[in-house]
N, C-alpha and C positions, 0 to 999 in steps of 0.2 A: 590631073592636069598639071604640066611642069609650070612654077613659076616662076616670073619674069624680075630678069635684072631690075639694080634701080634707076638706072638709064632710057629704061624701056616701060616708061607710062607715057605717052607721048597726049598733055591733054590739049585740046583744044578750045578756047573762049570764042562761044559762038553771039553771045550778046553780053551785056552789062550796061543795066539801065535802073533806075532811080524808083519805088513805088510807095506811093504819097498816102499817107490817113488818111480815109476817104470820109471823118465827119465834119462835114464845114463846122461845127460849132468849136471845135478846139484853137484859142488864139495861140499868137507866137508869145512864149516866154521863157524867161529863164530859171532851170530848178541847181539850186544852191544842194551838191552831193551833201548827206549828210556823213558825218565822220567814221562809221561803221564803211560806209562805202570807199570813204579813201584811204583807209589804211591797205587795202587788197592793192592799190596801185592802179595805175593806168596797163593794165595785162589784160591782149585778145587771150579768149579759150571759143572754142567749140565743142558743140554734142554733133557727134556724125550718127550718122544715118543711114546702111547697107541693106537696098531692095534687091531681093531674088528680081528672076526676069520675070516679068509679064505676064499673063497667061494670053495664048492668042484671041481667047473672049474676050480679054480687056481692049472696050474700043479705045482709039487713038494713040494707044502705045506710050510711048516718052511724051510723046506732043498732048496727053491728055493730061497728064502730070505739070508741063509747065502752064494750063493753062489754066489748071486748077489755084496754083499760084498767082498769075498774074488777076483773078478774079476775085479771091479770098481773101489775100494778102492788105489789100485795103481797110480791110473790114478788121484784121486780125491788128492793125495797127493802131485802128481807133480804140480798143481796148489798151495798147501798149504800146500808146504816143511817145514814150522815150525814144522806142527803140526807130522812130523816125527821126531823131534829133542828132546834134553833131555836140561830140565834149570839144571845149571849147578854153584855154589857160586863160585865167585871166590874168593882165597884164600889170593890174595893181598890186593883184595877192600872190602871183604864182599859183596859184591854188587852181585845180580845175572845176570848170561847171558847164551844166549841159542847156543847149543854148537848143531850145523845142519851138523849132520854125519851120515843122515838117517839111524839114530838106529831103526826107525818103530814107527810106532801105534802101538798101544792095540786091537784087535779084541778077544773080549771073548764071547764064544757060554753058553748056560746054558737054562737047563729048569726048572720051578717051580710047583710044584706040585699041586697047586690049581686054579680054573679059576680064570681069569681075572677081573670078574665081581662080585667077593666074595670081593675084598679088599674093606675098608672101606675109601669110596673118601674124608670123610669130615676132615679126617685127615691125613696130609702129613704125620706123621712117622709110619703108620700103612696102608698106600699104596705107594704111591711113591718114598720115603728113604727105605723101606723095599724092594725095585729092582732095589738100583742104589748101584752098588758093588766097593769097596776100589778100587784102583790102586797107584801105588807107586807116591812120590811128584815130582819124577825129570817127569816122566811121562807127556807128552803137550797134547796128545787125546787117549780115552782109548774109545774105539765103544762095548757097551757092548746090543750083542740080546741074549733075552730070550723067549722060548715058553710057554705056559702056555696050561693046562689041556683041555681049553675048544678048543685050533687052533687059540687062539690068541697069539699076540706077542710084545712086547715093544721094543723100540731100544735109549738105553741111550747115548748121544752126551757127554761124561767125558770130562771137557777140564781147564785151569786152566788160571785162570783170568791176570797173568804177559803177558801173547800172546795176548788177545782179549777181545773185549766188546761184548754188547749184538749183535750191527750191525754187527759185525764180524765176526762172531760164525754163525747167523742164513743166511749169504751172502755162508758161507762152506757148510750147511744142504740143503739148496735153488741149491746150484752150485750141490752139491751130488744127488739130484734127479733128476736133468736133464740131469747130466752125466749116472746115472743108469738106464733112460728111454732109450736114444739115444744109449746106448750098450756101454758107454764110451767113446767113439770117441772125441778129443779135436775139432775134426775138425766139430761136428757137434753140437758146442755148439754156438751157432747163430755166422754169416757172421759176425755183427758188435760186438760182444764181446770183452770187455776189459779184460784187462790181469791183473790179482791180484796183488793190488800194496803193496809191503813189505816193500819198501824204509822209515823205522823209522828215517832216520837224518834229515827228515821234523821238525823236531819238536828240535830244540837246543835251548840250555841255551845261555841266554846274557854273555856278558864278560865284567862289573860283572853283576853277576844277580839283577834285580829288580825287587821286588813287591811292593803291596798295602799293607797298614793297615791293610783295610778291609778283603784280602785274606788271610792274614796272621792271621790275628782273626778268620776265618773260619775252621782251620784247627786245628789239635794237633799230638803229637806224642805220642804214649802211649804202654804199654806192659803187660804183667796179674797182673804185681803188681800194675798198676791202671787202673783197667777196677775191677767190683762188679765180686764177688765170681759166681762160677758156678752154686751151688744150685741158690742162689739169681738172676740169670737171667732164669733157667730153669723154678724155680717155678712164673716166674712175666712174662713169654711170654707164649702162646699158636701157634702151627703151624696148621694153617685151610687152605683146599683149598676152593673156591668158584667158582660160576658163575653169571653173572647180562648176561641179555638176552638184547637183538639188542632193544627193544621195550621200554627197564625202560631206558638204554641211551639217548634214543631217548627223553624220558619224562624227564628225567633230564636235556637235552639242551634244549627243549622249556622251561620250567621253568625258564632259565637263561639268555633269549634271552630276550633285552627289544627291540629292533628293529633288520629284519635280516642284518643288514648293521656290524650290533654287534654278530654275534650268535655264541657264545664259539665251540672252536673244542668238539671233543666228551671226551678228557683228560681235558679242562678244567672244562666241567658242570660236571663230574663225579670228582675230585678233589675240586671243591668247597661243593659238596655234604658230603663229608669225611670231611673237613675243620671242618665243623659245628657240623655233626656227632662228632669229636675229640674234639672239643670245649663243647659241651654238656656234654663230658665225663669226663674231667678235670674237669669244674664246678661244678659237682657231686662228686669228689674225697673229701675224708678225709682230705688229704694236698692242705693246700691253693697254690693256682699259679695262677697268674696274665697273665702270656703270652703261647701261642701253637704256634706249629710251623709244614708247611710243607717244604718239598724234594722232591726234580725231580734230576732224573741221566737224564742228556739231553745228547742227542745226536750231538758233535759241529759239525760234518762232514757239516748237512745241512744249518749249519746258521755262518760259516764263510765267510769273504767277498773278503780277500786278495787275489789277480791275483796267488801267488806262492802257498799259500793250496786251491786254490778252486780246479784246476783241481788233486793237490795229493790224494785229499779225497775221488776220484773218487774210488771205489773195493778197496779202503786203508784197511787192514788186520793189525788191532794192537787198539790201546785204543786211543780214542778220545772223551771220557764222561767227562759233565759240574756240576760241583754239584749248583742249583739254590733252594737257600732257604729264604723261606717267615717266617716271625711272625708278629702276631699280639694281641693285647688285647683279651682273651676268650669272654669277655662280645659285642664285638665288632664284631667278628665271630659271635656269635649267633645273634643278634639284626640285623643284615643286611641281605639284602635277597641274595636270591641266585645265583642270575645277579650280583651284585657287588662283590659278593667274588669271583664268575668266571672272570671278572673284573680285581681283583686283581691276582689272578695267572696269569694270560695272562701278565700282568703289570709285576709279576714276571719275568717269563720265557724271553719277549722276551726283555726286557730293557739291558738284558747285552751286553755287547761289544765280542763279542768270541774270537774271535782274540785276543783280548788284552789280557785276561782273560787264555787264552791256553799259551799264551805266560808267562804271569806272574806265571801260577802252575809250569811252567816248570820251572824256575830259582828259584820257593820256594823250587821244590822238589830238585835241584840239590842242596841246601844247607844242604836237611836231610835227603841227599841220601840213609845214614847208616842206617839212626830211621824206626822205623814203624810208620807209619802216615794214618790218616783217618781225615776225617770230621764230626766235634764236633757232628753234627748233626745227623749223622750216630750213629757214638756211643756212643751217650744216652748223651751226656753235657748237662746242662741247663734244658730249658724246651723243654715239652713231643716233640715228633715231630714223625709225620708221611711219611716216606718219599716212593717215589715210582718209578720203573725204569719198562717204557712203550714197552716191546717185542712186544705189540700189534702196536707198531707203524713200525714195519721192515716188510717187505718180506717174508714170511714164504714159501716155497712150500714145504712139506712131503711125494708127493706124488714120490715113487720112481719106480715106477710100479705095487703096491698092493694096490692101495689105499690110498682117504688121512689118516690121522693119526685122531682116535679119541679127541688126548688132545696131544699138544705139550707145553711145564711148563718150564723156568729156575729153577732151583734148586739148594740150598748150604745151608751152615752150618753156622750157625747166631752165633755160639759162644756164644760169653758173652755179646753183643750188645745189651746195653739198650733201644734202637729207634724202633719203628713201623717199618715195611716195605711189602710193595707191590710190588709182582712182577707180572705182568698185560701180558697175553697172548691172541692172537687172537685164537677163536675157528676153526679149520683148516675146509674146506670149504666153509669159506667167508661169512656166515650169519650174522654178524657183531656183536655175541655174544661174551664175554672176558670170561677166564679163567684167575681164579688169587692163586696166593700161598702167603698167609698172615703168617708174624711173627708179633702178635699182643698182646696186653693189652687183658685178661679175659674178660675187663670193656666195650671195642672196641667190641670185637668180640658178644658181648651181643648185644649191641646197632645196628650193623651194622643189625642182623641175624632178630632182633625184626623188623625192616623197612621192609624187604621182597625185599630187594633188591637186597642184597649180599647172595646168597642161597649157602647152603652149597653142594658142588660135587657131586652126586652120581653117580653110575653105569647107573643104568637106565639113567638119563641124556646123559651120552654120550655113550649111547647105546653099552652099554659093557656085558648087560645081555642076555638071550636065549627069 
């Protein structure tokens, strides 16, 4: 199927309308973000969502899909009242907070005029930003379905990074399609379910706050007057989607395994792969540089130890990511094999203390509460770095009674962000292939594409065509 310019997705907004928690007993109030949540920033992201067509058994086609929403959606928000609420500045502190007076979600209906299987997969802004539609910034969840020409459909998760991380987000879309299977019934959401935990004053600042050096060296505050010009980051990243298949994973962990008492999870051997890959490429650069560097957005929920957040972190709903970054000499990356730099990331990742670590962001960020803050490493400080945040590590289920989802993707806007990054998704059906959305080096995305590892998206791939 040829596809289509990026002129030629022509969508169309067929409604956008407002849908309300539907348990009277939730009053209006205000939740104060806790500091783990505001350091991420006021930044929308979405998980998209790519349905094959239909089957002609399926009664009511697209129309049975929006209606599955307009009935569920109620039900799914009395679990995850935030994401009814509007963030809201407040005018004393600058500071934001989210003002839960079940203003509603976003449900926006739309159809686009061209199939499904016409868009061009190997690049993000000429298929998947080309069907993920504006919503306003106070906005917390905007649920945008669209139909497409051929009887397929997408279903964009808009939601905006001060409420939730990736575990958080994809625990709402997991909860949403088992409430949409069972008819929404809360009662028939398993005998032993836990109950969505919102309680953000887990996570308090010391009196006074203390951190490290070292954390404190990891971080910055920064604003457009120091972050590189907008041409100068558009023209120096490319946005590529990919796939690597259950099979080259597989061949990248035995390669990295020197005994199985050692054998790298499947993020390690595929990170140490990239290491080297990014080290090759730096090496080959015009400008000398001595050090690369990788990033992991970890997940702390599963690796703290403390008796008081173990059991919070249980269905916790809000931001609990660790940023863990490695460097190393380039020539030191290349020259080692593949075992020892899997090695090394593992030595990365699990040496932290998390505890301590969540505890110490918390009292760095309650001192610059006002500033806009990231990590160096994110945005482009120093040297190159590639960093990566593992969707494929959560829970996904899509299926909400039509099927699973061809490609479920986080997605956002990289801005002026000088750093590599990968966003790593499990292929929905459990094959144990990844989906990835890369903001990349020209120089990278060469090197990755020329391996035959990292394949670039297509239709056909995830069976989007006729």
């Amino acid at each position: 199927m040829p596809t289509v310019g990026s002129s030629e997705v022509p969508v169309r907004v067929l409604s956008r309308r407002l849908v309300k928690a539907s348990d009277p007993s939730l009053q209006p109030h205000v939740v104060t973000f806790s500091n783990l949540d505001l350091y991420p920033d006021n930044v929308q992201a979405s998980i998209v969502c790519l349905y094959p067509k239909l089957p002609k058994s399926s009664p009511g086609g697209f129309y049975a899909v929006v209606s599955t929403f307009e009935d569920v959606l109620p039900t799914l928000l009395s679990h995850f009242y935030p994401l009814a609420g509007r963030i809201v500045i407040n005018p004393s502190s600058g500071v934001p907070e989210l003002h839960c007076h079940n203003q509603g979600a976003e449900l926006v209906v739309g159809e686009v005029g061209v199939a499904l299987g016409s868009l061009d997969y190997g690049l993000a802004e000429e298929s998947l930003k080309k069907i993920m539609l504006p919503y306003p910034e106070d906005v917390t969840l905007s649920v945008q379905l669209l139909s497409f020409a051929c009887g397929a459909f997408s279903v964009v998760w808009a939601n905006n990074n001060l409420l939730n991380d990736g575990n958080a987000i994809t625990m709402c879309v997991r909860m949403w399609s088992e409430l949409a299977r069972t008819g929404g019934s809360i009662a028939t959401v398993g005998a032993g379910a836990v109950s969505v935990n919102h309680d953000r004053s887990v996570f308090r600042p010391r009196d006074p706050p203390a951190y490290s050096d070292a954390l404190d060296a990891m971080f910055a505050t920064y604003d457009d007057h120091r972050t590189v010009n907008a041409l100068t980051a558009a023209a120096s990243f490319l946005e590529r989607l990919y796939y690597v298949e259950a099979s080259d994973i597989a061949k990248l962990r035995d390669m990295a395994t020197v005994t199985e008492l050692q054998r790298p999870s499947r993020v390690q051997a595929v990170s140490a792969y990239l290491w080297k890959v990014l080290a090759a490429v730096v090496a080959a650069s015009r400008v000398p540089e001595e050090r690369c560097c990788m990033g992991w957005m970890v997940d702390a929920r599963r690796r703290v130890k403390s008796p008081e957040l173990v059991p919070a972190m249980r269905n916790y709903f809000g931001n609990v990511t660790a940023y863990a970054l490695g460097g190393a000499v380039v020539e030191e990356i290349r020259r080692k094999p593949l075992a020892e730099v899997a090695a090394m990331v593992r030595e990365i990742i699990t040496s932290i203390d998390y505890d301590e670590y969540l505890q110490e962001l918390v009292d760095w960020v309650e001192v610059h509460k006002t500033e806009h803050v990231m990590e160096k490493g994110v945005l482009g400080m120093g040297s190159p770095t590639l960093n990566q945040t593992v969707f494929a590590s959560f829970p996904l289920d899509t299926d909400f009674g039509f099927g699973d989802a061809a490609l479920a993707l986080p997605m956002c806007d990289y801005g002026r962000l000088c750093s590599g990054y990968l966003s790593v998704g499990a292929r929905p059906g459990g094959d144990g292939s990844w989906l990835l959305s890369a903001y990349i080096w020209p120089q990278l995305a060469a090197a990755l594409e020329s391996d035959g590892i990292f394949k670039p998206l297509t239709a056909e791939y995830l069976g989007l065509t006729p």
